[in-house]
mmCIF file of the N, C-alpha and C atoms, coordinates in Angstrom:
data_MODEL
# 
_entry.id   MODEL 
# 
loop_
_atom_site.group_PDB 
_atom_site.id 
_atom_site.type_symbol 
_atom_site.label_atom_id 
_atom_site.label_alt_id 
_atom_site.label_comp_id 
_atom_site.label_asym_id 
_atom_site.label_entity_id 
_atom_site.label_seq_id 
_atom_site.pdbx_PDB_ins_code 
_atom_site.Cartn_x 
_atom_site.Cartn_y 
_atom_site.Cartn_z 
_atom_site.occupancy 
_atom_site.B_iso_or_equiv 
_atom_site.pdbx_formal_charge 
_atom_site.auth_seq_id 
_atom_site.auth_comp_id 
_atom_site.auth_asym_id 
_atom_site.auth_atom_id 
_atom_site.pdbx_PDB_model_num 
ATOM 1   N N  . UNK A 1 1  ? 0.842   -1.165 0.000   1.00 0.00 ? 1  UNK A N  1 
ATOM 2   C CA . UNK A 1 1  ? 0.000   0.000  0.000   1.00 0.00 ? 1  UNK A CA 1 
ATOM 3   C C  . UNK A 1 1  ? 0.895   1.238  0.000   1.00 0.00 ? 1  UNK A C  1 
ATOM 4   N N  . UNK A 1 2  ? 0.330   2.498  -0.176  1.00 0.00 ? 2  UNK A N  1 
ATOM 5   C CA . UNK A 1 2  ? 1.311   3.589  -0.778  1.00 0.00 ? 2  UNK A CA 1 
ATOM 6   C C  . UNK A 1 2  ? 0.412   4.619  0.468   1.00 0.00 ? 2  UNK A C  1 
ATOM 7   N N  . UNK A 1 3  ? 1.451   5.306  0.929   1.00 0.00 ? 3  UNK A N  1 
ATOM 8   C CA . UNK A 1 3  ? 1.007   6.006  2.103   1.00 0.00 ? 3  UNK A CA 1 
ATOM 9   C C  . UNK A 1 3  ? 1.779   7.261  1.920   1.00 0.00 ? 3  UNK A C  1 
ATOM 10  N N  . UNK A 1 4  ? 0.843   8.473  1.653   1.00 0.00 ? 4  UNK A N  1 
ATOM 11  C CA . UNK A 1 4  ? 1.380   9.889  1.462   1.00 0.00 ? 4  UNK A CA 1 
ATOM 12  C C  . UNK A 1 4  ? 1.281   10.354 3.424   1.00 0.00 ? 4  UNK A C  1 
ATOM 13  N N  . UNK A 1 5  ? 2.055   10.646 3.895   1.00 0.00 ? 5  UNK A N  1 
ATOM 14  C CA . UNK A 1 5  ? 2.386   11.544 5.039   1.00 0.00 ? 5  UNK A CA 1 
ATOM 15  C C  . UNK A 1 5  ? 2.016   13.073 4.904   1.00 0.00 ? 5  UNK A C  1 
ATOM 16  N N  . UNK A 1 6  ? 1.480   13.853 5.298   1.00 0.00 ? 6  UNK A N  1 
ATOM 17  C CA . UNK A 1 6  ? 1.831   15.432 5.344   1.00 0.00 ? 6  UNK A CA 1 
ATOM 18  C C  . UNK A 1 6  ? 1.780   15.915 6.531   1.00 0.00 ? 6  UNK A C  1 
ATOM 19  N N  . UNK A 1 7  ? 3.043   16.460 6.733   1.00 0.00 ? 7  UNK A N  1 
ATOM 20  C CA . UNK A 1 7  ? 3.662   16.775 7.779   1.00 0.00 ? 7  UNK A CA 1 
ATOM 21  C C  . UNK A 1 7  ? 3.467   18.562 7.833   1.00 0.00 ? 7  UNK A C  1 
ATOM 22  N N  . UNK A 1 8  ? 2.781   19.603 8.490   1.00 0.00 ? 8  UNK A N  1 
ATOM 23  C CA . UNK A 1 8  ? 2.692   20.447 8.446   1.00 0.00 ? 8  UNK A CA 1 
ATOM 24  C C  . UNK A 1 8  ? 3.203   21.669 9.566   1.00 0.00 ? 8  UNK A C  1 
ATOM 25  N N  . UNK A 1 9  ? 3.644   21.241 10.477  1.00 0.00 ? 9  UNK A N  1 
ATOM 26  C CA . UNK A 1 9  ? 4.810   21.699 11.453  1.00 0.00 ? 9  UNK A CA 1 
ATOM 27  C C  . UNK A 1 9  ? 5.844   22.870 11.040  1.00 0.00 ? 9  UNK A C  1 
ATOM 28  N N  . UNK A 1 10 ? 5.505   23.791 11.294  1.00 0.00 ? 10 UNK A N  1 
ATOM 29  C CA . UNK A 1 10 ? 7.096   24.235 11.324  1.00 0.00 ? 10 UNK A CA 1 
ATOM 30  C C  . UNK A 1 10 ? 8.351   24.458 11.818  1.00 0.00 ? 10 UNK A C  1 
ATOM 31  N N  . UNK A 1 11 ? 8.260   23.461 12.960  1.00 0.00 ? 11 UNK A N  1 
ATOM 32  C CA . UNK A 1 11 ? 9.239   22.826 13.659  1.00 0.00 ? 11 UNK A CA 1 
ATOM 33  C C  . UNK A 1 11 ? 9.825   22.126 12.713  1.00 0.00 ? 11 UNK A C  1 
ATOM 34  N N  . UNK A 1 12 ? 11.005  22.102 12.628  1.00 0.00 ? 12 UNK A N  1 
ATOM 35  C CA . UNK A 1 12 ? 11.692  20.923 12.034  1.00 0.00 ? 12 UNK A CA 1 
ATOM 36  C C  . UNK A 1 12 ? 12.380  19.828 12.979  1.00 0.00 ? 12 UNK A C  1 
ATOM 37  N N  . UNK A 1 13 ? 12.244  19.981 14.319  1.00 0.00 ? 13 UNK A N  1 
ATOM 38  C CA . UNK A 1 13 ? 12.892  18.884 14.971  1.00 0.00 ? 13 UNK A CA 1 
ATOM 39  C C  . UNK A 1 13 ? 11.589  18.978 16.334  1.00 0.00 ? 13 UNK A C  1 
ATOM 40  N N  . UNK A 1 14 ? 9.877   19.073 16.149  1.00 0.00 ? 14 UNK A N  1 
ATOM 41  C CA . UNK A 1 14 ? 9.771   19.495 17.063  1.00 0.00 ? 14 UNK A CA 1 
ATOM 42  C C  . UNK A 1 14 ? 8.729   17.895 16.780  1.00 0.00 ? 14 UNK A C  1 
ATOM 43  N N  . UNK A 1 15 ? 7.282   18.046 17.953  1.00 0.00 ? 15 UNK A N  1 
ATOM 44  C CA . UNK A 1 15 ? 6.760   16.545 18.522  1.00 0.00 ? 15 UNK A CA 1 
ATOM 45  C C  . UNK A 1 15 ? 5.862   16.232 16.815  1.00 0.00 ? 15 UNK A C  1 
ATOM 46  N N  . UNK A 1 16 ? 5.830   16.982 15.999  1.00 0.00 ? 16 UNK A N  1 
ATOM 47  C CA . UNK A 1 16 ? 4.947   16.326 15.084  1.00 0.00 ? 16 UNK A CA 1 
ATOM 48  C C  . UNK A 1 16 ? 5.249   16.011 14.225  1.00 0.00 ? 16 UNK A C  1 
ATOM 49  N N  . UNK A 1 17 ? 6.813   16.511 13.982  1.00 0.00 ? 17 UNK A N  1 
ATOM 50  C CA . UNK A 1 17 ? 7.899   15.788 12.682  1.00 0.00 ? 17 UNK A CA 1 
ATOM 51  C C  . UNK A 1 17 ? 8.309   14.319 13.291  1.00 0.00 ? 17 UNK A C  1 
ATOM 52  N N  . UNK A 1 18 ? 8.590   14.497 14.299  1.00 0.00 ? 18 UNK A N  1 
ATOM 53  C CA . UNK A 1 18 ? 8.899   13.345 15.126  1.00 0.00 ? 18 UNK A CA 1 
ATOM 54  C C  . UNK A 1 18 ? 7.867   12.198 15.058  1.00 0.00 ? 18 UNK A C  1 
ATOM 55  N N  . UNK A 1 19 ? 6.466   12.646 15.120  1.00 0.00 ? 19 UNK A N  1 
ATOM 56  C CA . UNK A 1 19 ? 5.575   11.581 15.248  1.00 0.00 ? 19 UNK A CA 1 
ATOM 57  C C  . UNK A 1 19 ? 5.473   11.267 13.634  1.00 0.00 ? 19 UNK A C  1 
ATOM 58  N N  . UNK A 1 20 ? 5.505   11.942 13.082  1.00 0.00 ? 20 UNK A N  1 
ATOM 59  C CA . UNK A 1 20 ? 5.433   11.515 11.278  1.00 0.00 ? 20 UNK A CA 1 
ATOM 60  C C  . UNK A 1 20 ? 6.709   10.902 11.151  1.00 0.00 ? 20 UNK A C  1 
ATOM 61  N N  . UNK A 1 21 ? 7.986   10.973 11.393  1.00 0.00 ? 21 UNK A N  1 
ATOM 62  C CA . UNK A 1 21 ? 8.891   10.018 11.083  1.00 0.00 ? 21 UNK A CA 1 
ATOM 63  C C  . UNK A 1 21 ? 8.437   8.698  11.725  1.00 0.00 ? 21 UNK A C  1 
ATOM 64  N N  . UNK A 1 22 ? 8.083   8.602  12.933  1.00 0.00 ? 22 UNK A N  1 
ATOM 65  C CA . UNK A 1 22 ? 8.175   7.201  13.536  1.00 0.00 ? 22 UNK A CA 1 
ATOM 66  C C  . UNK A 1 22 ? 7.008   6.510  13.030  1.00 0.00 ? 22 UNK A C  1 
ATOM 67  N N  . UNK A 1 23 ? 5.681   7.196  12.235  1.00 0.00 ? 23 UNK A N  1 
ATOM 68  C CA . UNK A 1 23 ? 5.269   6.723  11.509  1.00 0.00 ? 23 UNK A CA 1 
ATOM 69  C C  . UNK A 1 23 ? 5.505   6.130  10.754  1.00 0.00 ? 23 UNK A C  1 
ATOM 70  N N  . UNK A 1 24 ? 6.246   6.891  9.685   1.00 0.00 ? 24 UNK A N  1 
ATOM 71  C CA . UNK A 1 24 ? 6.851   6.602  8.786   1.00 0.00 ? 24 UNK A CA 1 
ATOM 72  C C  . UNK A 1 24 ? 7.378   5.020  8.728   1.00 0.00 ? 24 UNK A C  1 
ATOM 73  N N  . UNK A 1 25 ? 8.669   5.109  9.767   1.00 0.00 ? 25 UNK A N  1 
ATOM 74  C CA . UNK A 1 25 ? 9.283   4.165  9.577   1.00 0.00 ? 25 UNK A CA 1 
ATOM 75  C C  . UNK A 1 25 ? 8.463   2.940  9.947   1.00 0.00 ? 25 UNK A C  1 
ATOM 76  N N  . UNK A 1 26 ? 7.415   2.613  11.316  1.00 0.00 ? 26 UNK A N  1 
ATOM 77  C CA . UNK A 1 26 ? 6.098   1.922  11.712  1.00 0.00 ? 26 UNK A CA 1 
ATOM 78  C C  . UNK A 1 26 ? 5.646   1.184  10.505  1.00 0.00 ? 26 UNK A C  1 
ATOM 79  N N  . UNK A 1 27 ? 5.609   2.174  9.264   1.00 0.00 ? 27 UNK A N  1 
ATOM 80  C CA . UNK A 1 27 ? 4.745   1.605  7.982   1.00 0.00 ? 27 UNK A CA 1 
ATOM 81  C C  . UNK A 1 27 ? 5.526   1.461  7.218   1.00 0.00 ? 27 UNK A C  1 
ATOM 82  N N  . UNK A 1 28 ? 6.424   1.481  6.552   1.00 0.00 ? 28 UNK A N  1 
ATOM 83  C CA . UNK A 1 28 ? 7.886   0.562  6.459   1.00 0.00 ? 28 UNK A CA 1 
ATOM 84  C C  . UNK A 1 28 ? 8.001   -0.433 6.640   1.00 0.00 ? 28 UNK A C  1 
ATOM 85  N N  . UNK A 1 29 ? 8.097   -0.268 7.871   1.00 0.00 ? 29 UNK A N  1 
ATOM 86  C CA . UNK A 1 29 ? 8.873   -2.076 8.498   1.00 0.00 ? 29 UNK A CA 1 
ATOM 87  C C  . UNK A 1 29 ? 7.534   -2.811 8.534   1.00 0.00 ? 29 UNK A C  1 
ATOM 88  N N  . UNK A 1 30 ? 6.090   -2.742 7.839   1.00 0.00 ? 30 UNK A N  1 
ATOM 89  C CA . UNK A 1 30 ? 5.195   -3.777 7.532   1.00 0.00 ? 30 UNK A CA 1 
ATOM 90  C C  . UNK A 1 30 ? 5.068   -3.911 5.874   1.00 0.00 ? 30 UNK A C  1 
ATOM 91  N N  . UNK A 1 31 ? 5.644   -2.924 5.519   1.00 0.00 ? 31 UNK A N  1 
ATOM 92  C CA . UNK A 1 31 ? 5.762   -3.565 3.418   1.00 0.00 ? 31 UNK A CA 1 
ATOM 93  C C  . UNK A 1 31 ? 5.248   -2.380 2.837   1.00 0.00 ? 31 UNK A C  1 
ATOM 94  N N  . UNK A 1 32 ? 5.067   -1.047 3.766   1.00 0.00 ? 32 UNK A N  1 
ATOM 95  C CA . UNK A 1 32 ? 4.111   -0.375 2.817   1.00 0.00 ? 32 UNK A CA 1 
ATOM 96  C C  . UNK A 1 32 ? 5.202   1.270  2.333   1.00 0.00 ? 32 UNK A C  1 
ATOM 97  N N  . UNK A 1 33 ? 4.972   1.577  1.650   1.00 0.00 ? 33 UNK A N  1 
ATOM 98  C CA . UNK A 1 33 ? 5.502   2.217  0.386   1.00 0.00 ? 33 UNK A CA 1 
ATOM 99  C C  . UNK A 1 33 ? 5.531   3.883  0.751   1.00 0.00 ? 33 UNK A C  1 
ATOM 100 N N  . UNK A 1 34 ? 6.117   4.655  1.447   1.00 0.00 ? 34 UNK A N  1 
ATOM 101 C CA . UNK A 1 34 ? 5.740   5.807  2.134   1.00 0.00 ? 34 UNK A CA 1 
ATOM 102 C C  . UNK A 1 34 ? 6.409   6.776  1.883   1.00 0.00 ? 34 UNK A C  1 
ATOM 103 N N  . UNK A 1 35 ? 5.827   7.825  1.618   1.00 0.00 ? 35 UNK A N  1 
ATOM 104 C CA . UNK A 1 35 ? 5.950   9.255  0.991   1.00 0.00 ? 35 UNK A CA 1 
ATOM 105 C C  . UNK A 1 35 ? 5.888   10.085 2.370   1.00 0.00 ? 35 UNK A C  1 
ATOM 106 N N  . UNK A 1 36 ? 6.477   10.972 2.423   1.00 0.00 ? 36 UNK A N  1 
ATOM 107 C CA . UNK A 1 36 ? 6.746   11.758 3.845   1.00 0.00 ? 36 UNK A CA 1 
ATOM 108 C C  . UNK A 1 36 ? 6.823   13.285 3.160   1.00 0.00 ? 36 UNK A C  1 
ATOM 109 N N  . UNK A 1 37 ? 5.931   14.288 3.084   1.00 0.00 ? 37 UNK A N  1 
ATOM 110 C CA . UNK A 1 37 ? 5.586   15.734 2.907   1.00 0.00 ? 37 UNK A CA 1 
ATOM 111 C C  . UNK A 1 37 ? 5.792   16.613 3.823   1.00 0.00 ? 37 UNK A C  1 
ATOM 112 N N  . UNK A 1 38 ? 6.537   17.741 3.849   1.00 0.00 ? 38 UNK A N  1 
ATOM 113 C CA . UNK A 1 38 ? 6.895   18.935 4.967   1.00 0.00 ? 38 UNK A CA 1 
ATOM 114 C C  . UNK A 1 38 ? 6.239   20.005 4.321   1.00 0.00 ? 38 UNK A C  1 
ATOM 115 N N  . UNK A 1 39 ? 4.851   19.677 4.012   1.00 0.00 ? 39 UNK A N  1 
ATOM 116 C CA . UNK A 1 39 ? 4.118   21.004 3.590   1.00 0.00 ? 39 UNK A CA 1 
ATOM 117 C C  . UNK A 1 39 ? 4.346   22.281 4.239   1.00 0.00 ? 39 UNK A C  1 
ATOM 118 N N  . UNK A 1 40 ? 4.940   22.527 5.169   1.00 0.00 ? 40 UNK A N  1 
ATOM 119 C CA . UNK A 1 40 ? 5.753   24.086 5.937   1.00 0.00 ? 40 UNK A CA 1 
ATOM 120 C C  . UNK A 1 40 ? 6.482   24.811 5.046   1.00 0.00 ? 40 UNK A C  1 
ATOM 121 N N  . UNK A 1 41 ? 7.039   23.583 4.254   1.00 0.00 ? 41 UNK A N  1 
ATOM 122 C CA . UNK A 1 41 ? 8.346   24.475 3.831   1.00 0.00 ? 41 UNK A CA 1 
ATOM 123 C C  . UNK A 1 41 ? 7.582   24.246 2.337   1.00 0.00 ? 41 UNK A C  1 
ATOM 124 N N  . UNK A 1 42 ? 6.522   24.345 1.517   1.00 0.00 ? 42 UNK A N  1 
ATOM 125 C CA . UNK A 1 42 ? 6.135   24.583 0.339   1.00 0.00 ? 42 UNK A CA 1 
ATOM 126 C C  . UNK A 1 42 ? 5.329   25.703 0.263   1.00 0.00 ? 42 UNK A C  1 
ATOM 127 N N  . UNK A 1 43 ? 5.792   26.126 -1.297  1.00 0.00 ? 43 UNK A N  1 
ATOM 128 C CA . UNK A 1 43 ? 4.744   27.323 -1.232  1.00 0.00 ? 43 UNK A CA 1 
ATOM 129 C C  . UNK A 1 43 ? 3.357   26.809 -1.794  1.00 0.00 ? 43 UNK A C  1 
ATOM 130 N N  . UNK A 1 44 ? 2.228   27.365 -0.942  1.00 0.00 ? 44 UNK A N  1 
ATOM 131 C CA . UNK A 1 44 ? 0.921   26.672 -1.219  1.00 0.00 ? 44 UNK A CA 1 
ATOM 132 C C  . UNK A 1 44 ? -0.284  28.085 -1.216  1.00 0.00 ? 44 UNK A C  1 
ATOM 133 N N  . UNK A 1 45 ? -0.550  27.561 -2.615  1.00 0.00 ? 45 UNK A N  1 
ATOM 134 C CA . UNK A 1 45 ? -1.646  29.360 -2.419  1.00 0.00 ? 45 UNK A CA 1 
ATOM 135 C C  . UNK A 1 45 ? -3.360  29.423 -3.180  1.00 0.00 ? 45 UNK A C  1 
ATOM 136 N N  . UNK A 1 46 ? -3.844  30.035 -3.055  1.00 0.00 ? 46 UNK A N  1 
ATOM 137 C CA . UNK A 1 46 ? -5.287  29.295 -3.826  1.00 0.00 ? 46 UNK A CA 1 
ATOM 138 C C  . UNK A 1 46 ? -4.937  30.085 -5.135  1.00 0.00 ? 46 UNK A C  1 
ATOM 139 N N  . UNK A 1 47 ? -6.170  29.805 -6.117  1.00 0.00 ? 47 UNK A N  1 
ATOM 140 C CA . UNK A 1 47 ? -6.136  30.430 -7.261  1.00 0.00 ? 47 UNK A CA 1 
ATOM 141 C C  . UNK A 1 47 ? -5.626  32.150 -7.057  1.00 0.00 ? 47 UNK A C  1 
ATOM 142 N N  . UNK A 1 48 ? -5.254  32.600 -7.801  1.00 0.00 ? 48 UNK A N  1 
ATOM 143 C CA . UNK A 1 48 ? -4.919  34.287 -8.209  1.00 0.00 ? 48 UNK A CA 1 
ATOM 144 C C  . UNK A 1 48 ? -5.964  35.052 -9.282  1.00 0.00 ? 48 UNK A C  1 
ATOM 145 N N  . UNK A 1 49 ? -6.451  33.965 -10.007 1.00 0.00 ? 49 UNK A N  1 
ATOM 146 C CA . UNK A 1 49 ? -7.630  34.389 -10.820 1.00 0.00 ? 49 UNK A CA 1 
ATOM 147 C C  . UNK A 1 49 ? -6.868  35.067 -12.068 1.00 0.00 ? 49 UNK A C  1 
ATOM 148 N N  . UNK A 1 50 ? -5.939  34.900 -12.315 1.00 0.00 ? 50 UNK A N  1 
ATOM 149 C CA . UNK A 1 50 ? -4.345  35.212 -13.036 1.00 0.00 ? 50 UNK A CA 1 
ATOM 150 C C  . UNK A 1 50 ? -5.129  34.985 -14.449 1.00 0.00 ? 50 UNK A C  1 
ATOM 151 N N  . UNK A 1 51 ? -6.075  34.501 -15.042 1.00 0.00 ? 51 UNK A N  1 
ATOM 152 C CA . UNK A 1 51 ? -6.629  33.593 -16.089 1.00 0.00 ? 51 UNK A CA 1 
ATOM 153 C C  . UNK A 1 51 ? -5.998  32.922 -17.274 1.00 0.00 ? 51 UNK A C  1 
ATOM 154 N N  . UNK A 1 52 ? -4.416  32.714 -16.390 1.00 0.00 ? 52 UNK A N  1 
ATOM 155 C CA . UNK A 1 52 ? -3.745  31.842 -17.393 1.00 0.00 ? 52 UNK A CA 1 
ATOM 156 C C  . UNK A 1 52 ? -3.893  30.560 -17.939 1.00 0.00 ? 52 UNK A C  1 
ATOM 157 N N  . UNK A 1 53 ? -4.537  29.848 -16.814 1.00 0.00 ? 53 UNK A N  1 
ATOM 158 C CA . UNK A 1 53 ? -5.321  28.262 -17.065 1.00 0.00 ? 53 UNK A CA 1 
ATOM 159 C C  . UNK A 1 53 ? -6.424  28.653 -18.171 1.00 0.00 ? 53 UNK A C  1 
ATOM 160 N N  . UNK A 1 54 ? -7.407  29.454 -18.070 1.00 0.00 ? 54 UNK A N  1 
ATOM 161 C CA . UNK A 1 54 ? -8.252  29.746 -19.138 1.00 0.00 ? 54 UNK A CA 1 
ATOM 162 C C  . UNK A 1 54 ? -7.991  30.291 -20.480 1.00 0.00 ? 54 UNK A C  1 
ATOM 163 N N  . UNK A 1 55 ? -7.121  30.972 -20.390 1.00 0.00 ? 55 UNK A N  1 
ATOM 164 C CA . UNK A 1 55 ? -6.033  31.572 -21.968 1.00 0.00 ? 55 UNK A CA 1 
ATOM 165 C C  . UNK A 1 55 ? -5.334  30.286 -22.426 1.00 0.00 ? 55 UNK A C  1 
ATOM 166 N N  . UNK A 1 56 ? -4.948  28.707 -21.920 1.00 0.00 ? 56 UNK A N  1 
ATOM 167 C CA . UNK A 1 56 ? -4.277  28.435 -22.204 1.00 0.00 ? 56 UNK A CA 1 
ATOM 168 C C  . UNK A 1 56 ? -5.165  27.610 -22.849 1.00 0.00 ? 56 UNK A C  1 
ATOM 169 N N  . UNK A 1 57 ? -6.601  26.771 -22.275 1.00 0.00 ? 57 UNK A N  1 
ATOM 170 C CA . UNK A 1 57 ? -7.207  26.178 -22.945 1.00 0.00 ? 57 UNK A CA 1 
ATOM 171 C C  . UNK A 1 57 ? -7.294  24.937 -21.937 1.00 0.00 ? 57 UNK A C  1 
ATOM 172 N N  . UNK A 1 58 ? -7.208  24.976 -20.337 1.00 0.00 ? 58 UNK A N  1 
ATOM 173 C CA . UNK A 1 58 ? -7.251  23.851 -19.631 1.00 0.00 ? 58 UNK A CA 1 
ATOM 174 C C  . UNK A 1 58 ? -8.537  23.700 -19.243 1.00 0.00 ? 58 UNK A C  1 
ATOM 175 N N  . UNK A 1 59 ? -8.800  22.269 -19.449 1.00 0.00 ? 59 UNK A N  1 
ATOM 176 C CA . UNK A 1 59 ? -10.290 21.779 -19.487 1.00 0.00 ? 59 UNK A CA 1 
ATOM 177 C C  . UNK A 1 59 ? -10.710 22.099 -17.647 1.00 0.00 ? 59 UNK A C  1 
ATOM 178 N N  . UNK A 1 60 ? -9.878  22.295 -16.777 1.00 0.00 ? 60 UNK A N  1 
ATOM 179 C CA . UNK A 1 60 ? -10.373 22.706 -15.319 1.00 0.00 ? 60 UNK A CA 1 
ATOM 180 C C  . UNK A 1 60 ? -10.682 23.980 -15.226 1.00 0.00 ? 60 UNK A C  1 
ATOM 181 N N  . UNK A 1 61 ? -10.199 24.979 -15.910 1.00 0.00 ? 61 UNK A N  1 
ATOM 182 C CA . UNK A 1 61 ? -10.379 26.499 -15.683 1.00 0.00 ? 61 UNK A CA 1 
ATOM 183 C C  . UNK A 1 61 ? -11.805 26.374 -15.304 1.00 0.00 ? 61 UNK A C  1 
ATOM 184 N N  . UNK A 1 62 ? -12.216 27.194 -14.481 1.00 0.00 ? 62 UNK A N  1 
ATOM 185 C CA . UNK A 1 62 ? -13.904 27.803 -14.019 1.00 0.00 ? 62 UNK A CA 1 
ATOM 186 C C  . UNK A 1 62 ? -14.359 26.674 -13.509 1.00 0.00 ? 62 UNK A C  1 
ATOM 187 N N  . UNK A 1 63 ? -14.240 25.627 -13.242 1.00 0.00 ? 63 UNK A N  1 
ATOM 188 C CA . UNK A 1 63 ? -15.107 24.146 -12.714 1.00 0.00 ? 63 UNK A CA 1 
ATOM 189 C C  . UNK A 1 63 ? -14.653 24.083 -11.360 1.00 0.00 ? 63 UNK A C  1 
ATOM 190 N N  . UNK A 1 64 ? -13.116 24.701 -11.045 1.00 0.00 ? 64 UNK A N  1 
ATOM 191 C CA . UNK A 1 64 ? -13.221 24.325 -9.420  1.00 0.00 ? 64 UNK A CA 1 
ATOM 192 C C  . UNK A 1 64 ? -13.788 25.484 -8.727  1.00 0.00 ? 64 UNK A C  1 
# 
């Protein structure tokens, strides 16, 4: 099985990076396939309304 983590802390050494690693490794050591995310450190933003998706011709523009 394939297991995405997101880790949202901006601690980098603090109790909830910690609990997502020992996760991590928990689901590991039974066979399963694990992705570990520090969404803190990404830049994450909603639409801008920029209407470059719609100039470009992407079938999602205006539907979300």
């Amino acid at each position: 099985m394939k297991v995405l983590i997101l880790q949202g802390s901006p601690r980098v050494n603090g109790n909830t990076a910690w609990m997502a690693e020992e996760y991590k490794k928990a689901a590991e050591a039974v066979g399963h396939e694990v992705t570990l995310v520090n969404v803190a450190k990404k830049k994450i933003a909603g639409c801008l309304a920029c209407e470059y998706c719609h100039n470009k011709g992407n079938a999602l523009a205006g539907k979300l």
